[in-house]
C-alpha positions as CSV (number, residue, x, y, z in Angstrom):
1,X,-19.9,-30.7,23.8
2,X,-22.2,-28.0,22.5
3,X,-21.8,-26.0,19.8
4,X,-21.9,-23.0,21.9
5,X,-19.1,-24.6,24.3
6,X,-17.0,-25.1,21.0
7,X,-17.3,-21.6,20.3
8,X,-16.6,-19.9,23.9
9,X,-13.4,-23.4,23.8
10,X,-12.6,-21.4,20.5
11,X,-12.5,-17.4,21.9
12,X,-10.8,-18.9,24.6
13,X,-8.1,-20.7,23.2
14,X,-6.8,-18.7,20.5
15,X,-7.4,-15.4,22.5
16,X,-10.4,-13.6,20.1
17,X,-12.5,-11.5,22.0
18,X,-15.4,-10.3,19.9
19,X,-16.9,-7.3,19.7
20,X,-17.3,-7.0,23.8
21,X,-14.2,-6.0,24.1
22,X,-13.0,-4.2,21.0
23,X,-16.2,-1.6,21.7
24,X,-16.7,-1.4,25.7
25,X,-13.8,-2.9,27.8
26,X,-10.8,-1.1,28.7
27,X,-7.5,-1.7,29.9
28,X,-7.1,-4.5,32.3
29,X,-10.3,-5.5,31.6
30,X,-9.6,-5.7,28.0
31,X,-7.0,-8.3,28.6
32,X,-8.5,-10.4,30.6
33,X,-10.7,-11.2,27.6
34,X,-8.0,-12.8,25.4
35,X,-4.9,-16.1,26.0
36,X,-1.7,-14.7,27.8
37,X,-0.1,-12.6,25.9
38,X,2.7,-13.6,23.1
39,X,4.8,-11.0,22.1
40,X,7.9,-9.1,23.5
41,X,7.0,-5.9,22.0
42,X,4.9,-3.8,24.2
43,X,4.3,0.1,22.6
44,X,6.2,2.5,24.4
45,X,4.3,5.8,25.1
46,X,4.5,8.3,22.8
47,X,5.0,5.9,19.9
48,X,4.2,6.8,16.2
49,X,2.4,3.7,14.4
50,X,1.6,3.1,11.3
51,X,-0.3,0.6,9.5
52,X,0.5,-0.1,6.2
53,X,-1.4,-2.4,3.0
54,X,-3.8,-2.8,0.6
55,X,-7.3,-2.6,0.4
56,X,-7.9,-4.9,4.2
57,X,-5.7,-2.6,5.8
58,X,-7.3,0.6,3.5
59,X,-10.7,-0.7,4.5
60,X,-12.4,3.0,3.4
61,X,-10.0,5.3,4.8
62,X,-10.3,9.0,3.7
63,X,-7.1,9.7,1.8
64,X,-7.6,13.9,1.9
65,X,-7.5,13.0,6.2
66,X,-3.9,13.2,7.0
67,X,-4.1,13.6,11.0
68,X,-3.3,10.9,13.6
69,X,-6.0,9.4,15.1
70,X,-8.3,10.0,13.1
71,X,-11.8,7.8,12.5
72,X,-11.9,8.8,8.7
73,X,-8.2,9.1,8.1
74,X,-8.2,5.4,9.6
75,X,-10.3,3.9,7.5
76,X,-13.5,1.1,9.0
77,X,-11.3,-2.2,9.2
78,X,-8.7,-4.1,11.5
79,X,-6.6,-1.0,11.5
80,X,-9.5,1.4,12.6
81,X,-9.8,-1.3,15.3
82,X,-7.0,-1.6,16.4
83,X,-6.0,2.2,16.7
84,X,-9.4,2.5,19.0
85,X,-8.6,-0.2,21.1
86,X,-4.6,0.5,21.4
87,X,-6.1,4.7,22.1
88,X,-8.8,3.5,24.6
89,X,-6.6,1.0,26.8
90,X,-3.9,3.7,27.0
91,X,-5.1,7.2,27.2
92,X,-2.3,8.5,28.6
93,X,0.1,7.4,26.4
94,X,0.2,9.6,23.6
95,X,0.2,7.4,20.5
96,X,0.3,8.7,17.0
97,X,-1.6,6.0,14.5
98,X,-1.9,6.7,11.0
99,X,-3.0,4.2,8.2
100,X,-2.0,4.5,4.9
101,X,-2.8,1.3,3.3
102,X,-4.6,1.3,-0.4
103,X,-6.7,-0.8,-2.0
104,X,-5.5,-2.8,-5.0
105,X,-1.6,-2.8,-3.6
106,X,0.8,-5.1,-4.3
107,X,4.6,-5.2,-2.7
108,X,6.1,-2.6,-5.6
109,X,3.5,-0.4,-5.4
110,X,4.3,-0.1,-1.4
111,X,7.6,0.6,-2.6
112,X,6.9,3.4,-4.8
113,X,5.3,6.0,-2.5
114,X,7.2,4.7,0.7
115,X,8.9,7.9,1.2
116,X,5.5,10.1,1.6
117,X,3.6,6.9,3.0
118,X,6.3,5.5,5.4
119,X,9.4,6.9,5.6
120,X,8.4,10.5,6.2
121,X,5.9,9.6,9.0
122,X,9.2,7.9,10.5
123,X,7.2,5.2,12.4
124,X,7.8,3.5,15.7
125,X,5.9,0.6,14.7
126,X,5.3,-0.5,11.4
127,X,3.2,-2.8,10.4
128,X,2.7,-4.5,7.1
129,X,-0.1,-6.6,5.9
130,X,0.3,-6.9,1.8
131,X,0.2,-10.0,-0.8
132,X,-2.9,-10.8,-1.7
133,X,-3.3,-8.9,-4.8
134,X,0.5,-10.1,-5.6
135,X,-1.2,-13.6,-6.0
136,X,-4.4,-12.5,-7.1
137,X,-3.9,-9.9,-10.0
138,X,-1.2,-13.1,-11.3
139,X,-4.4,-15.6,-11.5
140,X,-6.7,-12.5,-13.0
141,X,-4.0,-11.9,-15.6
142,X,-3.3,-8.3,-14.8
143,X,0.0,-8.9,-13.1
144,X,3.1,-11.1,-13.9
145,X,4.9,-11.3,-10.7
146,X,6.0,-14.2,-9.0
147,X,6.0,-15.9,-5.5
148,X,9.9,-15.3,-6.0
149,X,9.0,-11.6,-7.4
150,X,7.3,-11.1,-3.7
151,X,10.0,-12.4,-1.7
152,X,12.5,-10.6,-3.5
153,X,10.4,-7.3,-3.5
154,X,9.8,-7.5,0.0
155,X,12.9,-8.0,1.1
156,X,14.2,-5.3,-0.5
157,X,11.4,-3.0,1.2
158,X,11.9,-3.8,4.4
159,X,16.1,-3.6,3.9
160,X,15.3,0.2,2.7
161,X,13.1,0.6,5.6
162,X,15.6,-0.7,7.9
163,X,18.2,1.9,6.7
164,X,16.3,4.8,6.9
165,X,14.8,3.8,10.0
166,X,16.9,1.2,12.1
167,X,15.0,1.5,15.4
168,X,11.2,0.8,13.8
169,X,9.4,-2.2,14.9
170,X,8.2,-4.2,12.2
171,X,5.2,-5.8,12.3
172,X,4.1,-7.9,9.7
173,X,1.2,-9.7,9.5
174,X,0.4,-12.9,7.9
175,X,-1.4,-12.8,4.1
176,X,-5.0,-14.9,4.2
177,X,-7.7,-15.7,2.6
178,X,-10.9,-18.0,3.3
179,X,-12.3,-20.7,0.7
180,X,-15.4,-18.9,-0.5
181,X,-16.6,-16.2,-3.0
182,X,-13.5,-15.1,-4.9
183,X,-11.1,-17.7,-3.9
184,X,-11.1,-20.7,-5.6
185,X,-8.8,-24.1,-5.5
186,X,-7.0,-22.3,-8.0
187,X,-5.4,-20.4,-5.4
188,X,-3.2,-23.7,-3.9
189,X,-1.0,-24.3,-3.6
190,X,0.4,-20.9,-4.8
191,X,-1.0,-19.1,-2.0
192,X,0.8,-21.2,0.7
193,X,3.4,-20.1,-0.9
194,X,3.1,-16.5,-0.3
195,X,2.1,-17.1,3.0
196,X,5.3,-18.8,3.6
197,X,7.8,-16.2,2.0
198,X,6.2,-13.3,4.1
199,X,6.8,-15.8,7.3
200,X,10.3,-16.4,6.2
201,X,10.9,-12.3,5.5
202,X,9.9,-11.3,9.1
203,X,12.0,-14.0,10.7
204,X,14.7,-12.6,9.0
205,X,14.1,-8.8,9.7
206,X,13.0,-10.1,13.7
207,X,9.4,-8.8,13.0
208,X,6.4,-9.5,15.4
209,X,4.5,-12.3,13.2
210,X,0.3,-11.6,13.2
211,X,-1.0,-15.2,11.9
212,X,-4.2,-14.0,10.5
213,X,-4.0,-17.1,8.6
214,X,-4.0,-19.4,11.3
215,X,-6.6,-17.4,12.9
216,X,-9.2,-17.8,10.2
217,X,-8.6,-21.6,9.8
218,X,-9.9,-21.9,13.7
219,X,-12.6,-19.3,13.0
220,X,-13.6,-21.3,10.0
221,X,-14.3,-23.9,13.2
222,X,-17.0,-21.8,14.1
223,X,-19.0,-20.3,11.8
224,X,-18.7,-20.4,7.5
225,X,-15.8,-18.4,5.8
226,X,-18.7,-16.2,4.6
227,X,-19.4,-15.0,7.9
228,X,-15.4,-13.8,8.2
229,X,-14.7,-12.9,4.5
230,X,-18.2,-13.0,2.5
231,X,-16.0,-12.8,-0.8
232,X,-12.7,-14.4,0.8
233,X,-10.6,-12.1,1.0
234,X,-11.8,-9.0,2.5
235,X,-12.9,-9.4,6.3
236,X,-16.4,-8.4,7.3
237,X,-17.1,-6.1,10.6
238,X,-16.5,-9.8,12.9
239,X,-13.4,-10.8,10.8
240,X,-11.9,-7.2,11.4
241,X,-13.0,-7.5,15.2
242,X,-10.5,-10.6,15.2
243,X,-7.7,-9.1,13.2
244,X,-7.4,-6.6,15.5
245,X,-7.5,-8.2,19.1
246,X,-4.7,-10.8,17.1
247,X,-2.7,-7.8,16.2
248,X,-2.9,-6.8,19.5
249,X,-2.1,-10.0,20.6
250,X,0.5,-10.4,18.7
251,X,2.3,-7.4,19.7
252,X,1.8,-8.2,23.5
253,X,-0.6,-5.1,24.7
């Protein structure tokens, strides 16, 4: 087989359309590019969503930009995206899409402005994509918390979350990273780790499960980790092409 039959097998099989779809198709057409779909969770119209994280998920958003649906106040990554493909396969449909991830986060640090951030834009969909600063700020020294400091923290997020809002649909996406730039074998098996807790949190809160991880050790397949992360843990424009047709994916539109 030829390489460039191992990369159409690849788009194919794990459902990544590239940039094709995320920039020209729409609706029906936009589906057809990517696997049968594997979620239950379908956005109902008129749905308030919210995308919440660290710097991925930040990705340059304004923070001044408060509005829905807005380029600057989404930011230039997988959220951005998504929102554009989600608001161009459904027109009608009246979603509200905000993104208040920041850069540097760590599961706490969600917690301390989740009122403002979360809470008070009372969310139909929430989705979460946090811990790789919890690991990484630990290796650089500026951060004592633990795999168990995670778990725990997280847990206790979504619990308030679920509270305050018992009819949100979480979303929570899987932590990554590639083996390149930043990341080193220092990483491991630590990171697995953290990859496993935040599994183990949204089976246990029902959450839709985006396995960016996964997704990345297939694209890895295909062309370097550089080409996805250049330092290995933030996506470049192809990586955040793929997060968001998984994320969209995931969530079954």
């Amino acid at each position: 087989m030829t390489k460039h039959l191992d990369r159409r097998h690849f788009i194919s099989s794990t459902g990544l359309a590239t940039a094709g779809a995320i920039g020209l198709a729409t609706g029906d057409a936009a589906r057809a590019q990517v696997a049968p779909e594997v979620g239950s969770t379908a956005i109902a119209p008129g749905s308030t969503i919210l995308f919440q994280g660290d710097s991925i998920t930040d990705a340059g958003r304004k923070r001044g930009v408060r509005g829905a649906n807005n380029h600057a106040a989404l930011g230039n990554g997988y959220a951005f995206l998504t929102a554009a493909q989600l608001l161009v396969d459904h027109p009608q449909a009246g979603y509200e899409i905000y993104n208040r991830g920041i850069s540097g986060n760590k599961v706490f640090q969600l917690a301390d402005r989740w009122q403002q951030d979360c809470l008070d834009i009372n969310p139909n969909v929430l989705s979460i994509l946090i811990g790789v600063n919890d690991i990484w700020h630990h290796l650089n020294g500026e951060y004592d918390g633990t795999v168990e400091t995670y778990r725990s923290d997280y847990h206790k997020l979504l619990t308030e979350t679920k509270d305050v809002l018992p009819n949100v649909r979480l979303v929570i996406c899987e932590p990554f990273v590639l083996r390149t730039g930043a990341v080193t074998d220092k990483w491991f098996p630590a990171f697995d780790q953290f990859r496993a807790s935040a599994k183990a949190v949204a089976e246990e809160f029902d959450a839709v499960w985006v396995p960016f991880q996964s997704m990345f050790d297939r694209a890895v397949e295909v062309a370097k980790p550089g080409y996805w992360a250049r330092d290995g843990v933030h996506p470049s424009p192809a990586g955040a092409a793929m997060m968001a047709q998984a994320w969209l994916r995931a969530v079954g539109q």
